[in-house]
Structure formats: C-alpha cells, structure tokens
C-alpha positions, 0 to 999 in steps of 0.5 A: 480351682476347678478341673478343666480338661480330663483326658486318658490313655489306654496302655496295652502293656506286655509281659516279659514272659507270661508266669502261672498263678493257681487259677490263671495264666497272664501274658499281657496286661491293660492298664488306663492312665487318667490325666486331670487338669484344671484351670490354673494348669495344676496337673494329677495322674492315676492309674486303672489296672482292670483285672477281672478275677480281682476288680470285676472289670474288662478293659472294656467297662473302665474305658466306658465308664471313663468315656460316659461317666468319669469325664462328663462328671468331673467337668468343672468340679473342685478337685480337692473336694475328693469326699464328694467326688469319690461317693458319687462315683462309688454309688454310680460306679459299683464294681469298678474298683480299679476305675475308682482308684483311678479318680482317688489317686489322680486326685491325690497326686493334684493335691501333693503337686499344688503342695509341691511335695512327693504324695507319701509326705502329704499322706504321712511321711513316716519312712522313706524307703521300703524292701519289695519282694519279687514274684516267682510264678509257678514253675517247675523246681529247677526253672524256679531255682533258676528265676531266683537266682537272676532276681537276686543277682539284681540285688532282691532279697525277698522272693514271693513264691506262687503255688496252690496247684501241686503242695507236694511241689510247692513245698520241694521249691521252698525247700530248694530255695532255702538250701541254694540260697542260705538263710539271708533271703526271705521267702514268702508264698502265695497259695492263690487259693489254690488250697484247701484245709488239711493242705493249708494245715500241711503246708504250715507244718511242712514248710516251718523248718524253711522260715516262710515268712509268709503265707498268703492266702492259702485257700479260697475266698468264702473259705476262710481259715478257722481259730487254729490251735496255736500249735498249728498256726503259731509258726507261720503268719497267714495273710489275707489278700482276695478275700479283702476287697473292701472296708466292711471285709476287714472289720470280717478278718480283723475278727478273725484270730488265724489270719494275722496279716492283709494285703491292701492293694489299691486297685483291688479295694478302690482308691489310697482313700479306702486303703487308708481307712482298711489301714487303719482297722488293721492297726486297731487289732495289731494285723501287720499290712503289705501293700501289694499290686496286679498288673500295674505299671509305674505310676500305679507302682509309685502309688502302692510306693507312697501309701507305705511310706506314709504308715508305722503299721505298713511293714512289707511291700510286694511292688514288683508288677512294673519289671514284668513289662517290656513297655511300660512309658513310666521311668524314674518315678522312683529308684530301686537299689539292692532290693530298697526302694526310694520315691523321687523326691519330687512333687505328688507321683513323681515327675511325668515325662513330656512323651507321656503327656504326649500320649494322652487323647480328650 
C-alpha cells in the first residue's frame, strides 16, 4: 500500500474573543490540514498549529515546508513505515515541529482507519473519557468572575486560569473564584513564565488555602525552579510546559525533584510518536502528564484526545483550544458532556465530513 495523493488545506480560523496570556495577545489562528491517501483509497488526516513562540514556525514556513518537502517526499512511500518517514523529515525538517505532528498524526489516523478502529485503542485503550479544564485568559477580577461562571454554566468543571503579569491580581482571582464557586471546582494556573522566583515562591504560599491544583510554569524557560525545601513546594504541584519541547528536555526535568508534572502538547514537541516516548520518561519517575494544546481546531483536539485515552500515567487533559473559534469545519469528532469528554467510536480521528474533503487543494 503506497500514498498516491497528498493534499492540504490552509484554515484562517478565528477566535471568539481574543484572551491575554503573560506575553501575548491572540485573536486569530492558522491552522494546515494534511490529507494523504493512497492507492487503495485508505485515507489519514493531521493537523499543523504553527505557533511562533512555541513551535518556531509562521504560517508561512509550514505552508512552504508542505509545498516543497512533505509532498514531493511522501509521494509513493509506504505509509505504515512511519520510522523511516518521520527521521527523514526530522533531519530535513528541524524546527518545524508542528509541521511534523502534522506528517506523524495523519500517518497514525491512516493506520487506525485500515484497522478500522478509533487511534486511542490502536495506541492503548486504557479509558474512554477524560475531563478537560478550560482556559480564563488575563482578565480584570470581575471579567474573570464573569468568564466562569459562563464556563460552568456549560457543565465545565475545571478552570485554567492565565496569569503572570500582576501576582497580586492573579492571586485576588484565585481567591474570588474559590469563594463564587465553593470547593467542587478545580482550579488550576498558568504563570506563562511571567514570574520570577521570590513570586513563584509567594504564589505557592499564597494561593495554598484556595486548592490550586496546579501551577504551570511559573517562570521562564532557562530559569527553572531549584530543589524546594518541601515546606515550600509540598502544597502545590508545579508543571512543566514551554520548557518541554523535546525528548532530551524530559530526561533534563525528570532529573528535577521541584517540578512534579509536564504538559505534552503534540504540536509543541513534533508528533504523538515523540509524545509517546516524552510519556514514557515521565512515567519512569512518577511525573504525572497533562496533555494539552495551542490553537488548534478539532481534529488536531481529537488527537490530544486519543493520546489520553491511550495511557495510566495521563491524568489531566487541557483541550479546550476548538471552543475558542468561531469557524472551526471540524464537528463531532467527539462529544463533550458535563466537562467529560468521549472520542466517536469511529475509525482513526473520527469520521471527516464530505464538506471537509471538499476543501482540500493538491
């Protein structure tokens, strides 16, 4: 069986309403569907989330690197020998991360469409549903209130609260949210970095009588937190996201006894395969794992979805990017019900409409 036809379609996709992290605002997003087929009619999809902070790649670069290496490349090549597909394009491709979880994930929904069975069974099946929190940009105290209750009205239960410009907010927001909404809700939250130490410190200490969760990356990549005492970190689990990009970086955290927890993203570190293998180190020291997402619209959601069904060690999800868009063509590749979220049990992704199909150029 050999790919015949590649083709891709660039999405413009836009934001509801734009939210705030600690270093930037976002109102829009690209996203690049890829479409392989091959000869016998088989079909797989994957999704590309450029994001230049995170990924290093502009819209531009992934639609190039598609254009004048992805396609001519996987002309006539056996889709199921990913191994030797994917280390090609990670040495042709470097620093195109969300470019290759593109390639890895269509080539892993083709897969689980010729087994004729949903991609979290063919890559483990050990649940079939996981809650998602949902993200609260930065926001003034009472816009924040506001933004939650809506979220919870809709059956949420967990909030991610963004923060890292103004601690003394950020901890005011906490405070408010536990007191509106009593002790059933989780709170988690994202510093984005925006910290430095003696802050990460204070908002340890600060934010314990309010049950946080979590607290996500509190301070910059290149400034990672030091062994705490376990008088200071013992109260509040400490998760690594942009500084995790890659295999040999969770070998660097899992070394790390203050950092307790890691956020895989599939886009940010280049595919489900590497995802898998970052799992895997975590697992080995005990590190629980979120998997997360940027800006992604469904299909690239329904991935994040199947790698958490797939593993014990994949406690939390945060795969809430798809309800922030206004035109996202992606519908029921899985279903969302009081905060739970269940894949379709359909072949690989889930089933693609013919409208979508529609859209794709050569």
């Amino acid at each position: 069986m050999l790919i015949d036809k590649i083709k891709f379609v660039k999405l413009d996709l836009c934001l509801r309403k734009p939210y705030t992290i600690a270093y930037e605002t976002i109102s829009e997003a690209t996203n690049f569907i890829l479409k392989i087929s091959t000869r016998s009619g088989m079909c797989g999809y994957g999704c590309a989330a450029p994001d230049l902070a995170v990924t290093h790649e502009d819209p531009a670069m992934v639609e190039k690197a598609i254009t004048t290496v992805v396609i001519p490349y996987l002309e006539g090549k056996n889709p199921y020998c990913r191994g030797e597909i994917l280390e090609h394009f990670r040495k042709v491709l470097p620093n195109h991360n969300s470019t290759l979880a593109m390639i890895d994930m269509a080539l892993f929904d083709l897969l689980a469409r010729r087994t004729n069975l949903p991609l979290y069974q063919v890559l483990g099946g050990y649940r079939h549903s996981i809650p998602t929190s949902v993200t609260i940009g930065i926001l003034p105290t009472d816009e924040t209130l506001e933004e939650a209750a809506e979220i919870i009205s809709k059956g949420f239960f967990i909030l991610k609260v963004k923060g890292g410009l103004d601690i003394d907010n950020d901890i005011e927001r906490i405070r408010k949210i536990r007191e509106q909404f009593g002790p059933v809700i989780r709170i988690r939250f994202d510093g984005n970095q925006g910290f430095d130490l003696d802050e990460t410190v204070r908002f340890i200490k600060e934010a314990h009588p309010y049950n946080v969760e979590i607290l996500e990356q509190p301070m910059a990549i290149g400034s990672e937190l030091p062994n705490f005492d376990e008088g200071n970190n013992g109260t509040l689990p400490i998760m690594a996201d942009e500084s995790l990009k890659h295999l040999k970086d969770a070998f660097r955290i899992a070394k790390n006894s203050a950092i307790d927890m890691i956020n895989i993203k599939i886009q940010k570190v280049g595919g489900l395969e590497e995802a898998m293998h970052i799992n895997s180190v975590s697992k080995a020291v005990n590190n629980e794992v979120m998997i997360g997402c940027l800006d992604e619209c469904a299909l690239g959601i329904s991935s994040g979805l199947h790698l958490a069904l797939s593993r014990p060690n994949i406690q939390f999800a945060d795969l809430d990017a798809h309800l922030d868009f206004e035109n996202d063509p992606f519908q029921n590749l899985f279903t969302i019900k009081e905060g739970l979220m269940y894949p379709k049990l359909q072949p690989g992704l889930g089933k693609i409409s013919a409208e979508i199909n529609d859209m794709f150029i050569t």
